[in-house]
N, CA, C, O and CB atoms as a CASP TS submission, in Angstrom:
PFRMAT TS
TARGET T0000
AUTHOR 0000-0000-0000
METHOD Language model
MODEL 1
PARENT N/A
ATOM      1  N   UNK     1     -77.067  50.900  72.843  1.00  0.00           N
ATOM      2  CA  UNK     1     -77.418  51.270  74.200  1.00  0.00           C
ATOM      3  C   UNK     1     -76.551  52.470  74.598  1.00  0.00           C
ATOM      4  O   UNK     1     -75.331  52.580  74.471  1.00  0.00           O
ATOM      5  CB  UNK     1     -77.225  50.065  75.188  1.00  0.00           C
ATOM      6  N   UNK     2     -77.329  53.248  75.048  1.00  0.00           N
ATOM      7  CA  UNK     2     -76.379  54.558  75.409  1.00  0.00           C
ATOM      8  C   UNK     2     -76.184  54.714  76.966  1.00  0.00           C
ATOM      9  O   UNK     2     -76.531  53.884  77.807  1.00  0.00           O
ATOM     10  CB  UNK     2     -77.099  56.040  74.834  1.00  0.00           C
ATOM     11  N   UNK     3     -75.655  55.756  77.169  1.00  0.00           N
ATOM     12  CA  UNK     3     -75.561  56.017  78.849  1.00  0.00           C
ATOM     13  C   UNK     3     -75.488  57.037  78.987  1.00  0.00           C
ATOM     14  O   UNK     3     -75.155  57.728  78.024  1.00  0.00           O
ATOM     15  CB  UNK     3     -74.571  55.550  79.684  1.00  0.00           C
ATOM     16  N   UNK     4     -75.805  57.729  80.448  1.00  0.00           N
ATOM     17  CA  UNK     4     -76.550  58.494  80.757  1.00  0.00           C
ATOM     18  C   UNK     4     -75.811  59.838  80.069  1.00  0.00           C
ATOM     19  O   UNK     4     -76.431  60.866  79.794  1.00  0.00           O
ATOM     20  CB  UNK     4     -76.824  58.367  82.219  1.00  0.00           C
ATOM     21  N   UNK     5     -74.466  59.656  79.855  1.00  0.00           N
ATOM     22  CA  UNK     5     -73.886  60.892  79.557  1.00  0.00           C
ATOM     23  C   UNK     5     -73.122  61.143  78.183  1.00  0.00           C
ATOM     24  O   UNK     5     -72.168  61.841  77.840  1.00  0.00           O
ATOM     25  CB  UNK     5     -73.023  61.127  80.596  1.00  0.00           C
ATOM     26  N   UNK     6     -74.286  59.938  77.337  1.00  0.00           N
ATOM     27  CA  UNK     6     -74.197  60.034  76.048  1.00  0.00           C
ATOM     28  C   UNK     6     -73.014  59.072  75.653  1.00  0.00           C
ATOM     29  O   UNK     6     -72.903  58.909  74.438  1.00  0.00           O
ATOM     30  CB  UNK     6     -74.041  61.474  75.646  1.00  0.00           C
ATOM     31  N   UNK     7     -71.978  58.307  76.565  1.00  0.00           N
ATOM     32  CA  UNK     7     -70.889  57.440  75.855  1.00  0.00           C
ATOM     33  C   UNK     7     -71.960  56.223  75.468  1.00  0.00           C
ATOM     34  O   UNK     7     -73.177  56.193  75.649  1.00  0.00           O
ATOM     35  CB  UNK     7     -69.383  56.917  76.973  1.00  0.00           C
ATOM     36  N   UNK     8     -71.005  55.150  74.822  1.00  0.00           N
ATOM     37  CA  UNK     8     -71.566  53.739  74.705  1.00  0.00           C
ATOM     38  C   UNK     8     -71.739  52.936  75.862  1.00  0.00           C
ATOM     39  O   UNK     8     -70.701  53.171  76.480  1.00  0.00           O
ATOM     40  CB  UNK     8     -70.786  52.982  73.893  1.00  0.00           C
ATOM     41  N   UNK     9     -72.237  52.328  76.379  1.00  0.00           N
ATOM     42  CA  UNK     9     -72.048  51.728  77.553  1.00  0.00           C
ATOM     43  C   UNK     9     -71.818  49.995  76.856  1.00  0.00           C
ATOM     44  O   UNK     9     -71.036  49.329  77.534  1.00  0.00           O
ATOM     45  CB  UNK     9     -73.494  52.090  78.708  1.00  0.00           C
ATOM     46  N   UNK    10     -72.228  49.490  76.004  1.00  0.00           N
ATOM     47  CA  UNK    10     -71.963  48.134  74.972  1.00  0.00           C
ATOM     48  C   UNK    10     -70.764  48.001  75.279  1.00  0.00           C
ATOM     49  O   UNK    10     -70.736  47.321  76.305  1.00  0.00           O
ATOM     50  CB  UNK    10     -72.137  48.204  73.293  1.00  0.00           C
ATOM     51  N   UNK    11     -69.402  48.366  74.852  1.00  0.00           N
ATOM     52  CA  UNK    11     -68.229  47.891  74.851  1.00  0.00           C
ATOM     53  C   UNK    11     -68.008  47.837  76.497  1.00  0.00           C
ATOM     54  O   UNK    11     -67.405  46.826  76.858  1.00  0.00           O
ATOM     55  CB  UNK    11     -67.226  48.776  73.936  1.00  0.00           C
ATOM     56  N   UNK    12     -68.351  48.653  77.442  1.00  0.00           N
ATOM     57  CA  UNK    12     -67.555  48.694  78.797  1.00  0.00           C
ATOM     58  C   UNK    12     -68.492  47.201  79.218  1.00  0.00           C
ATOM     59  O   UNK    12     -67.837  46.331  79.793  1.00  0.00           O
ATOM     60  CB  UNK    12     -67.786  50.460  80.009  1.00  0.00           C
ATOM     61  N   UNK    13     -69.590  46.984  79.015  1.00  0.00           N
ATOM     62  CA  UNK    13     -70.621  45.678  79.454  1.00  0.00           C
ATOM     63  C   UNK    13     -69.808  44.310  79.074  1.00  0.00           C
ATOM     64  O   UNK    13     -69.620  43.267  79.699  1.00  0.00           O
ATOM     65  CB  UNK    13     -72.285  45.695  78.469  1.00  0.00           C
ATOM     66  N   UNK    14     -69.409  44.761  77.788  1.00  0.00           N
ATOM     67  CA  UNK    14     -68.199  43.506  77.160  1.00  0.00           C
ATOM     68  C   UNK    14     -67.265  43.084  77.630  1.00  0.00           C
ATOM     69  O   UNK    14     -66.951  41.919  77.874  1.00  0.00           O
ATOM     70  CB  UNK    14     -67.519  43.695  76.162  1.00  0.00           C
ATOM     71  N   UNK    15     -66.503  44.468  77.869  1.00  0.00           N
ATOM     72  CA  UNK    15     -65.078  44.201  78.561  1.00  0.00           C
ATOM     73  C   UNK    15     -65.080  43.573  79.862  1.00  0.00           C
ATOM     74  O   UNK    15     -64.169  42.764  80.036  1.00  0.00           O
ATOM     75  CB  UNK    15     -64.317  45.470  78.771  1.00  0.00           C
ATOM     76  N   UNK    16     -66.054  43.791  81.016  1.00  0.00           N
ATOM     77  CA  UNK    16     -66.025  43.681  82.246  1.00  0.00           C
ATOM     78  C   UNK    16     -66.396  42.549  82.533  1.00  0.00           C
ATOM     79  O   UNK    16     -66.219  41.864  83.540  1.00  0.00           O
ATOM     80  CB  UNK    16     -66.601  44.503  82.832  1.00  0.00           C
ATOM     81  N   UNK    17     -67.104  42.314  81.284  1.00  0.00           N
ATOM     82  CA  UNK    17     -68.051  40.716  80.991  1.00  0.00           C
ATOM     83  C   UNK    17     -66.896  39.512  81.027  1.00  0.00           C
ATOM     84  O   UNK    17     -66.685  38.641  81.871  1.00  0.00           O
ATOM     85  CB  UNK    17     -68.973  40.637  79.065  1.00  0.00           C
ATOM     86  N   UNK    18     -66.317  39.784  79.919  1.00  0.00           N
ATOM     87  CA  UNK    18     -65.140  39.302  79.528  1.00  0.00           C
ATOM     88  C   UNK    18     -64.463  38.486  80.359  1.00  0.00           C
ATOM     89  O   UNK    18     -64.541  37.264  80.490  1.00  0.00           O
ATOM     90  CB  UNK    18     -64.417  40.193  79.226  1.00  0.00           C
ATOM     91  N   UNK    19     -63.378  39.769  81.243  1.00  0.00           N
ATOM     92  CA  UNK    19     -62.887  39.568  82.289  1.00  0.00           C
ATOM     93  C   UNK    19     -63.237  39.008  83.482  1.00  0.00           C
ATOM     94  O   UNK    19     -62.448  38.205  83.979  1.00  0.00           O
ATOM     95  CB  UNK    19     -62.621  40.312  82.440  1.00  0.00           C
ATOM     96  N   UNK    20     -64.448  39.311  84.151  1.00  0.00           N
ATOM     97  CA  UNK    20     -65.312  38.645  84.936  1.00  0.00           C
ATOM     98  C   UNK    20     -65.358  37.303  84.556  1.00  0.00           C
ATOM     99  O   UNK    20     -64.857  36.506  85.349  1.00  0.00           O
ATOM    100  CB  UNK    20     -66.539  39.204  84.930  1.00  0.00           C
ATOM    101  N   UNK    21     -65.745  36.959  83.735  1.00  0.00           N
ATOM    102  CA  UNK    21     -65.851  35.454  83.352  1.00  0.00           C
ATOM    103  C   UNK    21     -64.479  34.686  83.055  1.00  0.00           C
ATOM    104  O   UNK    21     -64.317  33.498  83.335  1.00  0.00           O
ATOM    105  CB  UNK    21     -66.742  35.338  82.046  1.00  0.00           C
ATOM    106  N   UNK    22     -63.354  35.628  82.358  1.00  0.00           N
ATOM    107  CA  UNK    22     -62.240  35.023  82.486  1.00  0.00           C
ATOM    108  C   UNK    22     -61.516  34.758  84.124  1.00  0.00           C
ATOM    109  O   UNK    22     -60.734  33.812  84.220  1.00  0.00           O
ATOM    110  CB  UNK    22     -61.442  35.833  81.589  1.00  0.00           C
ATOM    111  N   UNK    23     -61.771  35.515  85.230  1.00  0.00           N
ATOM    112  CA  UNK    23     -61.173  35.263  86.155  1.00  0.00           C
ATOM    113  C   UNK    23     -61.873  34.211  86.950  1.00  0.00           C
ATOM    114  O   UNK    23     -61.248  33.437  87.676  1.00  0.00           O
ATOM    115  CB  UNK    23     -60.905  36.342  86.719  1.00  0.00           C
ATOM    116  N   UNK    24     -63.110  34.186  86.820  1.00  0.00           N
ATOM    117  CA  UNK    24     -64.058  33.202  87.386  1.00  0.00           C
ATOM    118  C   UNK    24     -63.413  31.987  87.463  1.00  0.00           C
ATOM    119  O   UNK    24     -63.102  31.283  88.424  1.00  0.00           O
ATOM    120  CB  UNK    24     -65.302  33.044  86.625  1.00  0.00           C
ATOM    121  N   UNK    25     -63.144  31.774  85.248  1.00  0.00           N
ATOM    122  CA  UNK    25     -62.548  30.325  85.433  1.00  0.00           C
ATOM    123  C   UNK    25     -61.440  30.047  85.698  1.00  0.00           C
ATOM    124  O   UNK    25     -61.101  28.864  85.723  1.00  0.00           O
ATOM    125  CB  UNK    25     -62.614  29.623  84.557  1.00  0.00           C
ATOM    126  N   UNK    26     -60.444  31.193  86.006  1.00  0.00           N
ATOM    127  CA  UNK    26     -58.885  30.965  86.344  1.00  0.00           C
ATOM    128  C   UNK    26     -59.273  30.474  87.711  1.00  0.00           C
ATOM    129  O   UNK    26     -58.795  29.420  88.131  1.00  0.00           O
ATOM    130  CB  UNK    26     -57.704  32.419  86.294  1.00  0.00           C
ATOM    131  N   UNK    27     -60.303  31.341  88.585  1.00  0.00           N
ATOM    132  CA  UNK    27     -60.384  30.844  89.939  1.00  0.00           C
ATOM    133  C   UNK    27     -61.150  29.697  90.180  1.00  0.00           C
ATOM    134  O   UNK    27     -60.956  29.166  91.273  1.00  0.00           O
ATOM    135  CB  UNK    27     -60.850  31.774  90.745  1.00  0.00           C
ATOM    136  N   UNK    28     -62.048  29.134  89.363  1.00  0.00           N
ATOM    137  CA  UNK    28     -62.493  27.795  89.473  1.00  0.00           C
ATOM    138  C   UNK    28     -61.529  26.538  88.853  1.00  0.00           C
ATOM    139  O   UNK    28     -61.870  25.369  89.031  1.00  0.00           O
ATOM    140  CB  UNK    28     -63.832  27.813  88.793  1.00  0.00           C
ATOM    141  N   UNK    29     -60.585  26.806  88.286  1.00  0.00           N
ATOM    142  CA  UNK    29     -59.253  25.830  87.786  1.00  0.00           C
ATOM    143  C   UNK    29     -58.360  25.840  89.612  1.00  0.00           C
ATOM    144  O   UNK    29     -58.288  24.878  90.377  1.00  0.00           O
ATOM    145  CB  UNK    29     -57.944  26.949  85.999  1.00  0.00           C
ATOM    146  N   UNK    30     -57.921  26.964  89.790  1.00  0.00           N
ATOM    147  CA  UNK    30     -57.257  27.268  91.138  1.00  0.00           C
ATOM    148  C   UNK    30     -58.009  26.138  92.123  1.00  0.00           C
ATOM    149  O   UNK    30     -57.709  24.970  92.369  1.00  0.00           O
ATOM    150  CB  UNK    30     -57.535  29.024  91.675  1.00  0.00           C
ATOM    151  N   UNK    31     -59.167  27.025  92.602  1.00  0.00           N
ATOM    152  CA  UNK    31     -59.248  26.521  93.387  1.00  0.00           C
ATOM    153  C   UNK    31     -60.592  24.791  93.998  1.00  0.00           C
ATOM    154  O   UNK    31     -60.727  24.116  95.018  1.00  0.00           O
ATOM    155  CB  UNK    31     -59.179  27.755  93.815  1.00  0.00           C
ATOM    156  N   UNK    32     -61.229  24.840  92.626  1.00  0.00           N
ATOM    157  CA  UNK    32     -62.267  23.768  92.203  1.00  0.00           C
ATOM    158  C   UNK    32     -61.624  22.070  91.599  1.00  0.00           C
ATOM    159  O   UNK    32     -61.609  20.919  92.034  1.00  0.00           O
ATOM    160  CB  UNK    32     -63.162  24.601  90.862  1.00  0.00           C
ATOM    161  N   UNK    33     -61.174  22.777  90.408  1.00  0.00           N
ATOM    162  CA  UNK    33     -60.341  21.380  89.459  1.00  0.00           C
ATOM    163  C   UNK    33     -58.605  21.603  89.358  1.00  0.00           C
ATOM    164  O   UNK    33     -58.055  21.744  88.266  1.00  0.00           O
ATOM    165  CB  UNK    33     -61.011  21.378  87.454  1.00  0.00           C
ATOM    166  N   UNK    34     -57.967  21.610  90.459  1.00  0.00           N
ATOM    167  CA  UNK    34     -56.322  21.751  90.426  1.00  0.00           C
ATOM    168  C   UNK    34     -56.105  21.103  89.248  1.00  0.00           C
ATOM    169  O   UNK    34     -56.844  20.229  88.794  1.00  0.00           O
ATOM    170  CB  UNK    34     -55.395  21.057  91.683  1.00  0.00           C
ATOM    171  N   UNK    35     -54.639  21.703  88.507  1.00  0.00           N
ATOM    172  CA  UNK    35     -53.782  21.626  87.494  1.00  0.00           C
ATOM    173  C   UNK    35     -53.975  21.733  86.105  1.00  0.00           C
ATOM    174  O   UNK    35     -54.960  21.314  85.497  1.00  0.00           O
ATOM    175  CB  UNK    35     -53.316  20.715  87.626  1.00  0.00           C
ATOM    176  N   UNK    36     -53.190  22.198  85.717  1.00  0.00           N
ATOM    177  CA  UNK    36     -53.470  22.352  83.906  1.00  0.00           C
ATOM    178  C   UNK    36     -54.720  21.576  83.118  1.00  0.00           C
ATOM    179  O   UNK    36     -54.813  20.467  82.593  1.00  0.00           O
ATOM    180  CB  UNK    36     -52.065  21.668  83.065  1.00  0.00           C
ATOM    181  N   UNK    37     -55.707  22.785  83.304  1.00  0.00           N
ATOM    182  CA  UNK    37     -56.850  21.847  82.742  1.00  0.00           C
ATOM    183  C   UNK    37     -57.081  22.559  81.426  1.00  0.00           C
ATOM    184  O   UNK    37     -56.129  23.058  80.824  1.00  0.00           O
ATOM    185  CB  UNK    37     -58.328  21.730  83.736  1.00  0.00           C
ATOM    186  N   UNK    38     -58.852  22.647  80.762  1.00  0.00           N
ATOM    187  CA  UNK    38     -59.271  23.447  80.115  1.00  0.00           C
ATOM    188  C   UNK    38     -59.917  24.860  80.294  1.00  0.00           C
ATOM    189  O   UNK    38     -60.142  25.663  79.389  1.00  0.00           O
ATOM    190  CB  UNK    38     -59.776  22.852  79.695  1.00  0.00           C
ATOM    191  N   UNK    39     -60.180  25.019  81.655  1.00  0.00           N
ATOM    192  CA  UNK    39     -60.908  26.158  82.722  1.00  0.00           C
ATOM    193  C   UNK    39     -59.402  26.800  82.547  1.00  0.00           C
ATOM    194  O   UNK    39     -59.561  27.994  82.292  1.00  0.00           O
ATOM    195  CB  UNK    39     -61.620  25.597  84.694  1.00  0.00           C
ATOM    196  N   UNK    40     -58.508  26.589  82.571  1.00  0.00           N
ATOM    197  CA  UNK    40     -57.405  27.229  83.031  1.00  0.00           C
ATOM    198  C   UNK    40     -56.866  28.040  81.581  1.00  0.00           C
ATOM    199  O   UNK    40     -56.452  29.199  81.553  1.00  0.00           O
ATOM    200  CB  UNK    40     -56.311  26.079  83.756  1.00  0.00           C
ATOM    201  N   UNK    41     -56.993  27.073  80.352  1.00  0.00           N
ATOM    202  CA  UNK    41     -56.184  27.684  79.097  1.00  0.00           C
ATOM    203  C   UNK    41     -57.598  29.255  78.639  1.00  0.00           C
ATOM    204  O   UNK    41     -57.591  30.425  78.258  1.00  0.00           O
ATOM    205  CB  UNK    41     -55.945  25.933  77.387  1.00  0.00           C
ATOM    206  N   UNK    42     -58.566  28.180  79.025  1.00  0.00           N
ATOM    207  CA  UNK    42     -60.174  29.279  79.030  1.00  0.00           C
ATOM    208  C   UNK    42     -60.061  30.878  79.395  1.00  0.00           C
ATOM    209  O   UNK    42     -60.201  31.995  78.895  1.00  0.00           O
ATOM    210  CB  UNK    42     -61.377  28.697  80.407  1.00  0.00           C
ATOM    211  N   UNK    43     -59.737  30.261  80.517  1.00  0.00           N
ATOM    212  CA  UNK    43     -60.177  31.602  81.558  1.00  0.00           C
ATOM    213  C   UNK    43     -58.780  32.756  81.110  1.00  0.00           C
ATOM    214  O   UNK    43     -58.983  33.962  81.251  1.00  0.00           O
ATOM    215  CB  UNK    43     -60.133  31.007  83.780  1.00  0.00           C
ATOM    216  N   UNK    44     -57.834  32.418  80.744  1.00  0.00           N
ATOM    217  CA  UNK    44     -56.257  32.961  80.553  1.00  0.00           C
ATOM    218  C   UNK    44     -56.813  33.553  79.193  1.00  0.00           C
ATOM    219  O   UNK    44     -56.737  34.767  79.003  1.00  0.00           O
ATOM    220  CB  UNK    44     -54.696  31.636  80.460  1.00  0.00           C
ATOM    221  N   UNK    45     -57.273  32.864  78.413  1.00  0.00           N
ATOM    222  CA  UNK    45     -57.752  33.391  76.983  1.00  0.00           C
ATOM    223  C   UNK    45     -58.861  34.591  76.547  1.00  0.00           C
ATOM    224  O   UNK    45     -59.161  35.275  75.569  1.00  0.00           O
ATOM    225  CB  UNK    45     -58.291  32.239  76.400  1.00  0.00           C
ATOM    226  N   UNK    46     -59.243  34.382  77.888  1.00  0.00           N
ATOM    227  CA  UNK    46     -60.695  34.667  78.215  1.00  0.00           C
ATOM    228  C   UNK    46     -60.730  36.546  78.039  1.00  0.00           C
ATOM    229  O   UNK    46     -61.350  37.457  77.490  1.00  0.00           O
ATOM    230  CB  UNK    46     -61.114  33.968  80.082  1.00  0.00           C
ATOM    231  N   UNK    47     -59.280  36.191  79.181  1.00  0.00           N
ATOM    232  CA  UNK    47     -59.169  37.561  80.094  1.00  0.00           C
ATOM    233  C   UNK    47     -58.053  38.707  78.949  1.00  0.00           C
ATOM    234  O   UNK    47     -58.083  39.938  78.937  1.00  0.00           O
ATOM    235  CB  UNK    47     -58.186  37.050  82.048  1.00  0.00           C
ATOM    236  N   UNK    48     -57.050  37.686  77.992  1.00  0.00           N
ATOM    237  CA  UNK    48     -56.423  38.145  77.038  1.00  0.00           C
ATOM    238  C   UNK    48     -57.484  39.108  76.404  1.00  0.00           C
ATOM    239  O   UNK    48     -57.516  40.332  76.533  1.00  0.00           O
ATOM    240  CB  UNK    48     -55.859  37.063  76.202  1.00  0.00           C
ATOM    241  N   UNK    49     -58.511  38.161  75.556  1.00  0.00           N
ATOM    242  CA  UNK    49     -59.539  38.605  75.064  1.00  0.00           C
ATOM    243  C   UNK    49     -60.161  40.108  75.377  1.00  0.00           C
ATOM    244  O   UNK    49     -60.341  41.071  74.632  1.00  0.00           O
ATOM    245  CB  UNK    49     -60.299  37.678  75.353  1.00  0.00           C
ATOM    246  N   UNK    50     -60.434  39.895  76.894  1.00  0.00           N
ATOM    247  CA  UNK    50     -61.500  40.888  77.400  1.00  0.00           C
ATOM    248  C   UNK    50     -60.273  42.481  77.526  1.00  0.00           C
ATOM    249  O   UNK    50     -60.673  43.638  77.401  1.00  0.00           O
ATOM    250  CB  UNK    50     -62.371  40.151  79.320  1.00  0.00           C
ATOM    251  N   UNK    51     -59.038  42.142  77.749  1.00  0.00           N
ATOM    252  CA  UNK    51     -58.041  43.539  77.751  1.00  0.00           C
ATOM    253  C   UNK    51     -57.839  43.931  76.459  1.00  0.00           C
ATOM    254  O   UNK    51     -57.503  45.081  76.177  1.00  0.00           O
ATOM    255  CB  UNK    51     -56.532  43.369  78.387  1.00  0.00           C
ATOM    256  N   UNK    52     -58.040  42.959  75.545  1.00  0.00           N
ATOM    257  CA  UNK    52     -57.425  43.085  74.383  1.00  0.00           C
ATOM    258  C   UNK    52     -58.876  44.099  73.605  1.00  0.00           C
ATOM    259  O   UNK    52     -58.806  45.054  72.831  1.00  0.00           O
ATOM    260  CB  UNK    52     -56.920  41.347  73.673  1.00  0.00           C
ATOM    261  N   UNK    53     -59.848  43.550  74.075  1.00  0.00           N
ATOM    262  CA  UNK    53     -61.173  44.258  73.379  1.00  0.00           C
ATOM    263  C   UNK    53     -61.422  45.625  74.095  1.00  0.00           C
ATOM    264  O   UNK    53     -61.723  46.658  73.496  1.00  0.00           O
ATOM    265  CB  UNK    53     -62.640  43.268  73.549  1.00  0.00           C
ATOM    266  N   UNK    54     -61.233  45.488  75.698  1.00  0.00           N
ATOM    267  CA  UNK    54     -61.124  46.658  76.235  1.00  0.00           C
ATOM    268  C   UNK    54     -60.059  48.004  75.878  1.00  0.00           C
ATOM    269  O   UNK    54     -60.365  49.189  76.016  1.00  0.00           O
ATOM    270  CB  UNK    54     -60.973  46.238  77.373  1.00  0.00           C
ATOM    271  N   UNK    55     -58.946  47.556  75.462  1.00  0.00           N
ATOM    272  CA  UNK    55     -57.780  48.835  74.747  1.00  0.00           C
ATOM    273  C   UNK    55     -58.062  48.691  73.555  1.00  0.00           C
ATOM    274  O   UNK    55     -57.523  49.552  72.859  1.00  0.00           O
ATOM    275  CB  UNK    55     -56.018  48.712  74.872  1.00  0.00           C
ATOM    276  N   UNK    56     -58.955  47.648  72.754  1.00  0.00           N
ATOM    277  CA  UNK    56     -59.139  48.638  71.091  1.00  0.00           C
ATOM    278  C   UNK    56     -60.299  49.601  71.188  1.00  0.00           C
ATOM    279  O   UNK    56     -60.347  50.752  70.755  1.00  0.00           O
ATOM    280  CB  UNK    56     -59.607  47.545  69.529  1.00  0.00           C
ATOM    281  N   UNK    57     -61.431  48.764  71.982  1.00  0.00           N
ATOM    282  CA  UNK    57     -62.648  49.629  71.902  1.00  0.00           C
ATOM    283  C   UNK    57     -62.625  50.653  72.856  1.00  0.00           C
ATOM    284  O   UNK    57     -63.388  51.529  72.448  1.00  0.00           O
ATOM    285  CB  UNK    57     -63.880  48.891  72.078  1.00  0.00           C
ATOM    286  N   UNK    58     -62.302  50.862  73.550  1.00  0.00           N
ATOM    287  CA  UNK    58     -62.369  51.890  74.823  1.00  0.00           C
ATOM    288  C   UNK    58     -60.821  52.669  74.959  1.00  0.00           C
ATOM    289  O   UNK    58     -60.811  53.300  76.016  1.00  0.00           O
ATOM    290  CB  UNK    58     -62.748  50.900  76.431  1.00  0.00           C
ATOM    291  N   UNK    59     -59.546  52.809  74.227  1.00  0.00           N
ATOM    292  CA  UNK    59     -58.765  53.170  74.489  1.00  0.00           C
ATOM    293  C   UNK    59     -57.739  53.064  75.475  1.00  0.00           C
ATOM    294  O   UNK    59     -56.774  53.828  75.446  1.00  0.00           O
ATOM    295  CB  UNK    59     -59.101  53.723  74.368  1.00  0.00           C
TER
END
């Protein structure tokens, strides 16, 4: 998938994806199911993930 000004737009859809969904579940652990759950190790992993894919693929 390209974009309009010829970069990839795939990896930025990923990254934002990522993150989005990792903070979701940090904030549904917060403020839905209080204390050290699985939403919580999730969403922390989630968001590792999504920075970690965002600075290899995107710089």
């Amino acid at each position: 998938m390209e974009g309009l000004f010829g970069e990839a737009v795939l990896p930025w859809i990923y990254s934002v994806g990522l993150l989005v969904l990792g903070f979701a579940l940090i904030l549904l652990e917060v403020f839905v199911i209080p204390g050290l759950n699985i939403f919580g190790i999730l969403g922390f992993g989630t968001v590792c993930i999504g920075v970690f894919f965002a600075y290899t693929r995107l710089g």
